[in-house]
C-alpha positions, 0 to 999 in steps of 0.5 A, a space after each residue: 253852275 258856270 263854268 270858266 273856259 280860257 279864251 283861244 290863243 287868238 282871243 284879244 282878251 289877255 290873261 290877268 297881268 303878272 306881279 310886275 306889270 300894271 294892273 287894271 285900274 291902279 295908277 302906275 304912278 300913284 303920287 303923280 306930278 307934285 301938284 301945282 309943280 307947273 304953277 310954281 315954275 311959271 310964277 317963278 319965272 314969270 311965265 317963262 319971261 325969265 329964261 326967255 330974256 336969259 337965252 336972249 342975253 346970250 344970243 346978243 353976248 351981253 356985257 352982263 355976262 361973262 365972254 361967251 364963245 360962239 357955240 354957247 350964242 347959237 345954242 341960245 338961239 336955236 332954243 329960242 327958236 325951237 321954243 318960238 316957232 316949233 323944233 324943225 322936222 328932222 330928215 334922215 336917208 334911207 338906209 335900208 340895205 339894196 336900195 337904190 333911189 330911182 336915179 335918171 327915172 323920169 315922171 313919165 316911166 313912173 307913171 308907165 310903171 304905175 299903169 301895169 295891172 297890180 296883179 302883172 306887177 307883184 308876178 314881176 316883183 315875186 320873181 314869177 314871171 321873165 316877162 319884164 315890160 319895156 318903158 318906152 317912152 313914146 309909147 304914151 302909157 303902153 308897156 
């Protein structure tokens, strides 16, 4: 006889999934993408040729079309460029609430600060200890 226990709290094995969520081994999308969808496009377009000549079109205001503004040329041409040579990387500031970027630090106090023993240095972060260590300079790695 076998007998079923319920595994630990800190177990990795999850309880059997509730009604509304996906069970194992069943699609969550059983019809899937129509088939030959991607196929259809690229023959109708002729291999993305069509849309690529379109944006090209309204890059250069062609006379084929109507006036175009400005905004509606630099669109296409930040398609094009996104589809050409890859979409650039966005950047964006930190904007974490108390933080100030190091301003007016040098390399050389960085590297001071890299060289206090980690322990020496959470005690200074976690507030354990007055003892702050001076950056001199001149002091060739010494704090």
């Amino acid at each position: 006889m076998t007998t079923k226990t319920k595994p630990s709290e800190n177990s990795l094995v999850a309880d059997s999934p509730k009604p509304w969520q996906f069970q194992p081994g069943v699609s969550g999308n059983p019809g899937g993408r129509p088939g030959g969808l991607a196929a259809r496009v690229r023959e109708a377009t002729k291999d993305g040729q069509d849309p690529i000549d379109f944006l090209i079109r309204v890059l250069r205001n062609s006379p084929k079309l109507p006036q175009l503004s400005l905004s509606h040329r630099i669109d296409a041409a930040k398609e094009l460029l996104d589809r050409g040579f890859g979409k650039s990387v966005q950047y964006s500031e930190d904007v974490t609430p108390n933080r100030r970027p190091l301003q007016g630090v040098t390399l050389q106090q960085i590297n001071l600060i890299l060289s206090i023993p980690e322990e020496k240095l959470l005690k200074l972060v976690e507030g354990m200890t007055d003892e702050v260590p001076v950056l001199d300079e001149g002091s060739g790695g010494e704090a």
